[in-house]
N, C-alpha and C positions, 0 to 999 in steps of 0.2 A: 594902884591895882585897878581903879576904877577904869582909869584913861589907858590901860593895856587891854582892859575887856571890848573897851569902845572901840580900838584899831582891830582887836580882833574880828568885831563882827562889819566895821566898814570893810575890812580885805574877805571876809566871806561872802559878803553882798557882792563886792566886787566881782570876784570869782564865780558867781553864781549866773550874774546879771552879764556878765561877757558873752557866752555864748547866742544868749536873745539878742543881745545886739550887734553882735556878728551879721546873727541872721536878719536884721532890718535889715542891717546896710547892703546885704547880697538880694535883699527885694527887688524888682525892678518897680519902674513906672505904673507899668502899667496892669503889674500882679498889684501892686495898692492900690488902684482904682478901682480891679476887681475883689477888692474884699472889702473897699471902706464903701463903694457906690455903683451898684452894676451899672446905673443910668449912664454913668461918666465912660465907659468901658470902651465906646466907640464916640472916633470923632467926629468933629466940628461938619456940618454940610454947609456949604456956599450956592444954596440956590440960585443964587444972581449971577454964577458966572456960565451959568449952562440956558442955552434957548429952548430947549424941549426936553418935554418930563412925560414920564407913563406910568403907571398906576398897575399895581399890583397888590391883591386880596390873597392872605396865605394861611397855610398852617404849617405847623412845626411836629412832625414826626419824629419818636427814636423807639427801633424795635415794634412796628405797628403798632404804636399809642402817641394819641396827641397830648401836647408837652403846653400847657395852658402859662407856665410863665419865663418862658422864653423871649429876650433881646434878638433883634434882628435888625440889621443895615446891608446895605448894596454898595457893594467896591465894586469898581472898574478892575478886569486885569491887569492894570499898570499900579494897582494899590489905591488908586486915588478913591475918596469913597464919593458917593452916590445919593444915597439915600440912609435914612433907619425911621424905623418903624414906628405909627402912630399908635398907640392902646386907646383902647374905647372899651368902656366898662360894659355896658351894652351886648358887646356882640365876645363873649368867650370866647378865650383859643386863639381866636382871629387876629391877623398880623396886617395892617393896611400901612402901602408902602408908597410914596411916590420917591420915582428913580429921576435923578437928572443928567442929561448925555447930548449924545449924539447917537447918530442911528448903526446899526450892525457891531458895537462895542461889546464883547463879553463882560458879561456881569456873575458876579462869584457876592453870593449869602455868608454874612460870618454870622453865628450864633451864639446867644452867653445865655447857656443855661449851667445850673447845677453847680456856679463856679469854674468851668471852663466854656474856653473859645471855641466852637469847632467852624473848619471856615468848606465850604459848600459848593460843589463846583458841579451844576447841573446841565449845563451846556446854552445855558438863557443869554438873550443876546438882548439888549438897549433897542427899541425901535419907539419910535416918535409916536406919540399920543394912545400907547394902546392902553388898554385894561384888562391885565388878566387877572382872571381869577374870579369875575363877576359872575357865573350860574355855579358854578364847585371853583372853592379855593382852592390854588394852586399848593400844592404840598413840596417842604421843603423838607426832607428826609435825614436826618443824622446818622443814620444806619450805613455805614460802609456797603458800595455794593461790591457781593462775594462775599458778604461778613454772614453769612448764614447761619451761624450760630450765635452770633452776637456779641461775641468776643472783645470786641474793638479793633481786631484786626484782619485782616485778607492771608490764610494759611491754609497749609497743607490736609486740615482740622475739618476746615470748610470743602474741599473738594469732596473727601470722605463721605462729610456729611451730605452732598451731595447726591455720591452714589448711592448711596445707603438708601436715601430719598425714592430715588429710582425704580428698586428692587423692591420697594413695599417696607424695607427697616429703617421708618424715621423715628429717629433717636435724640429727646433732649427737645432745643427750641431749634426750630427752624423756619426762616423766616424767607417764604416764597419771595414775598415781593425784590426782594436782593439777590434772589438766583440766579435771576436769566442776566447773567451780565453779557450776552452778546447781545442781545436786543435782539432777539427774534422769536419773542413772544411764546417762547417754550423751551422749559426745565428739561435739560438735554444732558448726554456726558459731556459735550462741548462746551457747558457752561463751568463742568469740574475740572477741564482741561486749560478751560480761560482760568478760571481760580488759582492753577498750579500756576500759570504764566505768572499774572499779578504777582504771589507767594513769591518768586525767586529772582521779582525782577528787585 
């Protein structure tokens, strides 16, 4: 009797414990590095194989508020990475980065906050020995732009809210600094009609 109660509760364990280890094994690499060590989360940099490096002071925006513990590294558009970020207890928020390259290289920010990746495409290009960010930190934005309401995503939601904007009925959260997605420094219908664009593409 004893040694039937015993099998019974190995095959319930068993059956219980299948499912969680289902799901390790469908983990990837690099979802375990993000939940056992954010530190690990991005890769290795090779200093020594690049001749020129530039210097960049930042901060980490999402939905106009600075994000004080936020990961940050610099990849090349071809994936290769770059740089990541030094912390210094001293200066909060603060993101000090030096990048390694060549000159006019697009450079793309991945960020690991909050347990996710978001990767960051501000149009910043590699150039030999600069320093930005030295009198105001350079701001690296999580905020979708178009994402005006803060959704996470670029929709039909956001044009709305837009117009709404426009006519004096802002509704909810709406986050200027992400409106003017044509870059010309004014919340227009042309910005709710680029929104719709993004939305359907």
């Amino acid at each position: 009797m004893k040694t039937a109660f015993k099998w019974t509760i190995v095959l319930l364990a068993g059956l219980l414990m299948g499912p969680a280890a289902a799901h390790a094994q469908d983990e990837t690499d690099e979802q375990f590095n993000q939940r056992v060590d954010p530190s690990s989360v991005f890769h290795f940099v090779d200093s020594h194989a690049f001749g020129n490096s530039m210097n960049i002071t930042a901060v980490v925006t999402k939905d106009g508020q600075t994000l004080g513990d936020a990961l940050v590294a610099v990849y090349a558009a071809d994936g290769s990475i770059r740089g990541k970020d030094i912390t210094d207890a001293t200066q909060q928020n603060k993101v000090f980065l030096t990048v390694y390259g060549e000159s006019s290289v697009p450079l793309v920010f991945k960020v690991y906050v909050g347990g996710k990746t978001y990767t960051v495409d501000q149009g910043l290009t590699f150039s030999t020995n600069a320093f930005i960010g030295m009198t105001e930190p350079y701001v690296i934005s999580l905020t979708l732009r178009g994402d005006v309401n803060a959704d996470g995503k670029v929709d039909v939601a956001d044009a709305v809210a837009v117009a709404n904007f426009l006519v004096g009925r802002r509704q909810g959260t709406f986050i200027e600094s992400v409106a003017d997605v044509n870059g010309d420094t004014n919340i227009s219908i042309a910005d709710a009609v680029a929104i719709v664009a993004i939305a359907m593409n």
